[in-house]
Each structure stands twice: as structure tokens, then as C-alpha cells.
C-alpha positions, -999 to 999 in steps of 0.1 A, spaced: 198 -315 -443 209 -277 -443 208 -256 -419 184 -235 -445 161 -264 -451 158 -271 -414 146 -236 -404 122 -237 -434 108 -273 -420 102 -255 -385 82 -226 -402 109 -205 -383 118 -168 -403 141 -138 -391 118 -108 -390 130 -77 -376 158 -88 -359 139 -113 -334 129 -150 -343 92 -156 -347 77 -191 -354 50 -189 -379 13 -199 -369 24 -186 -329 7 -154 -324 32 -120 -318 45 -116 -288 54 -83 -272 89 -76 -269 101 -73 -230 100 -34 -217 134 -20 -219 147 -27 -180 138 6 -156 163 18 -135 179 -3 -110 160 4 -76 183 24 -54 203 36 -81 207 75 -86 179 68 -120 156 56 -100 136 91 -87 119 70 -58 81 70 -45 67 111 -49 45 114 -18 12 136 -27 18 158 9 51 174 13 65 165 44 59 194 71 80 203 101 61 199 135 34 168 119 66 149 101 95 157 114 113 173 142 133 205 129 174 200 134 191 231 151 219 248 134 241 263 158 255 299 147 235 290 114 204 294 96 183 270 75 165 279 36 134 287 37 108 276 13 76 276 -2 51 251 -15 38 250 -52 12 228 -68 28 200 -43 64 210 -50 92 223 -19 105 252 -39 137 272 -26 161 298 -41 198 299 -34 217 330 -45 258 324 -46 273 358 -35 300 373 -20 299 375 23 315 393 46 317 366 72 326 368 114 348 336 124 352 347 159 356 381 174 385 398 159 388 384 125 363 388 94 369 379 63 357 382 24 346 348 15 323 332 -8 287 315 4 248 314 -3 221 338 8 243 359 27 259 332 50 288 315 53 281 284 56 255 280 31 221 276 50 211 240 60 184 227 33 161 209 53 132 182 33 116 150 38 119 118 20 97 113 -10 96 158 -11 101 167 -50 120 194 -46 128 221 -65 159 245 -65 166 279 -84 202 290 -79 209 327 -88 246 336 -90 259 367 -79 295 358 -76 320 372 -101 329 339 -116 305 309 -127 298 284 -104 271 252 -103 255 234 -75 267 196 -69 239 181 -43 267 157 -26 253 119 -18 220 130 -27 205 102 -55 190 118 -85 189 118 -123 223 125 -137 217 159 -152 208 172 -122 243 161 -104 259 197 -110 294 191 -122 304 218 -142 311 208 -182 298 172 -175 265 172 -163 254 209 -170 267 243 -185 281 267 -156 261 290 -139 274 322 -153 272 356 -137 237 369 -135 222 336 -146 195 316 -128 194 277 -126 165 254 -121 174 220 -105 144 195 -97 140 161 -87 124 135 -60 141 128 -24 140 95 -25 162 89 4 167 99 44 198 110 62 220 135 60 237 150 24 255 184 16 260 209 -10 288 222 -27 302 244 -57 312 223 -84 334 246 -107 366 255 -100 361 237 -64 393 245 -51 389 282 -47 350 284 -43 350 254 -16 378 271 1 360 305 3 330 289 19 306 276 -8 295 248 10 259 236 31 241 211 48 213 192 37 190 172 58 163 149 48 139 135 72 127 98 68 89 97 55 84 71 80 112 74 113 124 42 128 145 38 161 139 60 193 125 94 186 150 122 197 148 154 215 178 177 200 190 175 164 224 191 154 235 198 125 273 203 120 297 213 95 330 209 97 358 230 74 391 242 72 404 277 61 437 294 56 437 333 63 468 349 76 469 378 101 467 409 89 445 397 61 412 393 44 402 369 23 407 329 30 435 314 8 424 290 -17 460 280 -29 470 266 9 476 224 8 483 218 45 488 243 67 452 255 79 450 278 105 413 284 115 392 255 117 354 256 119 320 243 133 294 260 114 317 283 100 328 295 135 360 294 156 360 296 193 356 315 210 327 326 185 311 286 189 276 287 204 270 258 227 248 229 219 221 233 246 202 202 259 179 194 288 191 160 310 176 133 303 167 142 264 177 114 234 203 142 220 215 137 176 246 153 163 248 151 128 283 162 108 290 168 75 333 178 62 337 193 37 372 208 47 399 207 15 420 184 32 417 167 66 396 145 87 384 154 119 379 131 148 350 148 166 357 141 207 327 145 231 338 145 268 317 128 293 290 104 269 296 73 249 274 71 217 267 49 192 273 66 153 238 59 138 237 68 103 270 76 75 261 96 43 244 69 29 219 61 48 211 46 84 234 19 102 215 -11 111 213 -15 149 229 -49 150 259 -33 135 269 -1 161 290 0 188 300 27 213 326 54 209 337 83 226 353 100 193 337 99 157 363 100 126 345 121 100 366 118 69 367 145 39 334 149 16 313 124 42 289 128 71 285 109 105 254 114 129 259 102 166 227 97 187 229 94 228 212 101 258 222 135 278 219 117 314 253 137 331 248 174 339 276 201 331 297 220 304 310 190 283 339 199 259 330 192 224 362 195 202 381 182 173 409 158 184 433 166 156 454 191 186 463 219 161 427 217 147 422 234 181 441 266 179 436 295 161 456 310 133 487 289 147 519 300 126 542 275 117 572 295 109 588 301 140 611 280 157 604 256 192 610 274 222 599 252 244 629 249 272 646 278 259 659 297 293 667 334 278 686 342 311 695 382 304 685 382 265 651 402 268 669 433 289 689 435 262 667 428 235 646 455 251 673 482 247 663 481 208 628 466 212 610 483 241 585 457 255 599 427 241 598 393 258 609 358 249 576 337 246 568 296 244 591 283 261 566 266 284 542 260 257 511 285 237 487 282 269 492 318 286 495 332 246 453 341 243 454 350 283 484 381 280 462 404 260 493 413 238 489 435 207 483 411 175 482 421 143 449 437 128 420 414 123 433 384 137 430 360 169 463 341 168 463 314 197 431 331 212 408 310 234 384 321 254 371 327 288 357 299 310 337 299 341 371 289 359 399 305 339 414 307 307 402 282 280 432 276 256 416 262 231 404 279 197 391 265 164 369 232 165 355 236 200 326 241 218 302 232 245 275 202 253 261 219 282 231 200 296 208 211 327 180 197 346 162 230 337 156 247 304 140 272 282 146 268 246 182 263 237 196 296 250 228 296 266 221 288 305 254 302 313 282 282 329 277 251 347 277 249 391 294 219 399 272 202 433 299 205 466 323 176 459 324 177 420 344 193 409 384 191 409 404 214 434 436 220 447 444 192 472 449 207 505 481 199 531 453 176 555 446 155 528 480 148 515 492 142 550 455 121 552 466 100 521 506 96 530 512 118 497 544 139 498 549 159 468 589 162 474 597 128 470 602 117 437 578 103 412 572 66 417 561 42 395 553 4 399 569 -17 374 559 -50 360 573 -79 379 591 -108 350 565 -123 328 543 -94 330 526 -103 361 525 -79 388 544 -86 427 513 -103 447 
């Protein structure tokens, strides 16, 4: 039999592409598939109440920043975000003209809830086009905010309208996304922080927000450089530089978060806190199961992604909080000179000074007294300048600042330096207690080695 005559025997016909068996009733054809849950299609569960600060969430801190304010309509977070041109304070001693949003540099934190439709109006004031990309935030593809693929740039004088539905918690950012290079580099870049509808794990007492960048402005300058590749020479928290770093201010005792976001052009930063372990909690995509932390001391925060750290501020004092990359932790550090270190000048500066009065031969112990001399530097610039400490000199710049956390507090203003109790605190040793101890600081160093095998002499 054919093939024909056996489809005719089964009462079987083609209709409309799909094979229907005659006598069966119609049935319908499956629902083309929805979007894969989790996926950036899928706009997530709308709740009916926004979520408020205060009933649904505890508000982060911004430290040296500021956060977008918003308004509610017909159920909807609406914000506005105007890209414009910022005269912007690193540190005392060097502004520049960068590039940011509402006036700030960085861009204020966005702050929402999961499950918040959200809606964003982005006014551009710049003298180029530019777009908003809302970095590791899920949403509908037109609403991604690449330049040319997902939308037509924002063009001088233009207003955008972005929308969609949180449908996620943790930590994201923002970001220009045209012609990235120079607008990231000028300081068109945020933070944005979405709450959990429903929090899970121990409730905490501080949240930090943090954002981490890199910036190349010469002395004597001002305007960052957008062209640099490697050589960055002020590195930021929040857009600030220490000595200009406000302190993160906790009481003892209190569950403390620090949340970072980098967004530098170039490097990772390996975030050190002195004094705590922690355990990193959440990466830009979401929260880190429990079972699956351990403790660090340092958090590696790599280019375009964040990293929150949660711990418990049980150890009083001024706790250095600091980039670990070491030149991430000067300030406008040159690289065009050559190493001095060891050079002995012997009679060179009298006679240098007989055609430069005032001169002196400089690093050849190292760059710590550099910030401390008070020399004359060129306008509107802090090269190697730290800042004062409760002690002496801090020689540090850049990616540093202060966990300082007290029995007593009121708000998070700055309670001042730290009084180590009697006994605390490192001092010179005195001649007793070498003499005490059999120490004698004449004799040469001494070391202990390792006995054959690697076992040590019993």
C-alpha cells in the first residue's frame, strides 16, 4: 500500500501545517513558550505597594555621596537623572571638570526594592549623546541601553523614558553606554541598590555602599584623561581620594554591610579591612548561599562587578580600610622619574643649589616624608599627599579610609580619632624592657633556620 492510501485509510489530512485526524475534535495549539524564568524577558512578580524605606528596608549609607530621590505615581518609583557636566572635589587641593548625573560625581546611588516597577527619565545635558546601560540589572532587552543596539542615543537636549519591573535583589550599577571610554572615564557612573521584598539572613545595622574607580588627571590640570590605559594616578571610593574619604562610622557590636561596586577602566581592586574577618555575602548576581562562604580578610572586586561583605563590628578603634593594590594607595604618583631609593647625593644639592636655590635630592629613602614636607606642588594637585592621623603622618592617599567603631554613638558623624585603653596601643620599647626581655638592638639580626628535613632543632 502507498504511503498516500495509508494516510487516506487513517482519515489523517495535512491542514494548516499541523496533522489533524478526522472525527477527533480540534485541539488548541500549545501557547508559544513565555520567557524563561530568571531570564532578563521575564519582568518578574509587580508588587501592588512599592517598597518603602523605614517599613521595607533599611536605607544604605553613601559615604561622601548622595542617593536619587523619587516619587510615587499611580504605583510606579519614578526618578529623573540629568547627565551634565560637574565640577567635582577629589580631595583638598585638586578639582576637576568631569562628567556625572544630577550634579555629582559619582552618579547618585538609585536605591528600590524588589518587585518596584520603576521608572527612569534621563535628561542630557552633556555636549555629546550618551544612553543609560542599567549594569546586571535583568530587564526587557530594549531597555538595556547600549547605544545603536538596543536604543537610539540620547542626544543633546533630549529626554529618555526607561521602565521596567525589579525583579531581582542585590546590588547593580549604572553606566554610560556610548562612547564609554571617555564618558566612564569622566565619571558617568552609579550605584544601584535593590532591597529583597522579603530579607533572609541576619538583619544588619550599617549598609555601605561603595564605588570604586580609577582616574588619570595630571598636575597642573583639569579634566580626567580618558585616553590613559594603565597609568592611573587618583584612585577613588565614592569618587574621593584621601585625604577627602569620610569614615565609615559604626557602633560596636552592630552586624555592619559593605557593598562595592568597580567600575574603574582597568583594574581590580582587592579591598583590605584591618582588624575583622568577613564572610562576602552576595556578588552582582545575587546572594551567596550560606553553605558556600568562607572568611577573608581582603575582597577581590574585579572590573564591571560588585561584592558585598557582611560582619560584626565587635573590636573598637580606627581600622584602616584600603585598597591593597600599593600604588592604588597614593595620589597622583608620577611614573617618570627615576628610583632613588639608596642614592647618597654626598655634596650634589650645595651645588645644585648654586643654580637652583632650595633644591634637595628627594626618595632616596622612599615617598613617606613626601605629603609631610609641605613643599610647593604644582597648582591643583596633591601628588603623594596623605593626611594627618591622630599619631602622625598617614602616607597613604587614594583608596583609603577609616572603619572606626565606638561603644558610643550618635548618627554616623565622625567621633573623631580613636583613644587606645593604657596598654593598646604600640610604643617605643623602653631600655627596662629590652634589658627585661635580653633584647640588644646592637647585635646583629638573628634568625632561626630550619634544621635538615624541615624539622626544627628540639
Amino acid at each position: 500500500m502507498s504511503r498516500r492510501s495509508m494516510l487516506a485509510t487513517a482519515g489523517a489530512t495535512l491542514a494548516g501545517g499541523a496533522l489533524l485526524l478526522r472525527g477527533a475534535p480540534a485541539r488548541a495549539q500549545p501557547a508559544a513558550p513565555g520567557p524563561r524564568e530568571g531570564s532578563a524577558a521575564d519582568t518578574g512578580r509587580r508588587y501592588a505597594n512599592p517598597g518603602m524605606p523605614g517599613r521595607d528596608y533599611q536605607p544604605v549609607v553613601v559615604p561622601n555621596g548622595a542617593k536619587l530621590p523619587w516619587k510615587v505615581v499611580d504605583g510606579v518609583k519614578v526618578f529623573h537623572l540629568v547627565a551634565e557636566e560637574v565640577e567635582h572635589e577629589f580631595a583638598p587641593g585638586l578639582k576637576a571638570h568631569c562628567w556625572g548625573y544630577n550634579g555629582r560625581v559619582h552618579g547618585p546611588t538609585i536605591e528600590a526594592v524588589e518587585g518596584d516597577r520603576v521608572r527612569f527619565y534621563v535628561t542630557n545635558r552633556l555636549p555629546a549623546p550618551t544612553t543609560v546601560h542599567w549594569h546586571g540589572i535583568l530587564l526587557p532587552n530594549g531597555m538595556d541601553g547600549v547605544g545603536g543596539l538596543n536604543q537610539k542615543a540620547i542626544a543633546p537636549g533630549e529626554t529618555f523614558r526607561y521602565e521596567f519591573t525589579l525583579r531581582q535583589s542585590g546590588m547593580g550599577m549604572y553606566h554610560s553606554h556610548h562612547d564609554e571610554m571617555t564618558q566612564m572615564a569622566l565619571g558617568m557612573v552609579g550605584l544601584f541598590v535593590i532591597h529583597p521584598r522579603r530579607p533572609v539572613g541576619p538583619r544588619v545595622d550599617r549598609d555601605f555602599a561603595i564605588m570604586l574607580h580609577e582616574w588619570r588627571v595630571d598636575a597642573g590640570t583639569r579634566r580626567p584623561d580618558p585616553n590613559e590605559m594603565t597609568d592611573f594616578n587618583v584612585l577613588t571610593l565614592n569618587a574621593k581620594a584621601f585625604p577627602g574619604t569620610d569614615p565609615l562610622v559604626v557602633r560596636r557590636g552592630e552586624r555592619v554591610r559593605i557593598r562595592f561596586g568597580n567600575l574603574s577602566a582597568m583594574d581590580h581592586h582587592p579591598i583590605h579591612l584591618h582588624g575583622y574577618h568577613f564572610h562576602i555575602t552576595e556578588t552582582d548576581a545575587g546572594r551567596i548561599p550560606e553553605s558556600a562562604r568562607w572568611p577573608e580578610t581582603t575582597v577581590l572586586v574585579p572590573v564591571g562587578s560588585t561584592r558585598t561583605i557582611e560582619f560584626v563590628a565587635d573590636a573598637p578603634g580606627d581600622w584602616a580600610l584600603h585598597c591593597h593594590m600599593t600604588h592604588h594607595v597614593m595620589n597622583q604618583m608620577g611614573h617618570g622619574f627615576p628610583n632613588m631609593v639608596g642614592v647618597k647625593p654626598g655634596g650634589l644639592d650645595a651645588k645644585v643649589r648654586t643654580l637652583l636655590p632650595g633644591y634637595m635630592t628627594m626618595g632616596q629613602t622612599g615617598m613617606g616624608d613626601m605629603g609631610d614636607m609641605g613643599m610647593p606642588v604644582p597648582d591643583n594637585s596633591i601628588p603623594m599627599v596623605g593626611g594627618r592621623g591622630p599619631h602622625d603622618y598617614i602616607t597613604m592617599g587614594g583608596m583609603f579610609t577609616v572603619l572606626k567603631v565606638r561603644e558610643r554613638l550618635e548618627g554616623h558623624e565622625d567621633p573623631g580619632w580613636y583613644e587606645n585603653p593604657p596598654g593598646t596601643q604600640a610604643v617605643a620599647a623602653s631600655t627596662d624592657e629590652l634589658r627585661r626581655d635580653g633584647i640588644d638592638v646592637k647585635a646583629p639580626a638573628a634568625v632561626e633556620p630550619d634544621a635538615p628535613g624541615g624539622s626544627r632543632r628540639g
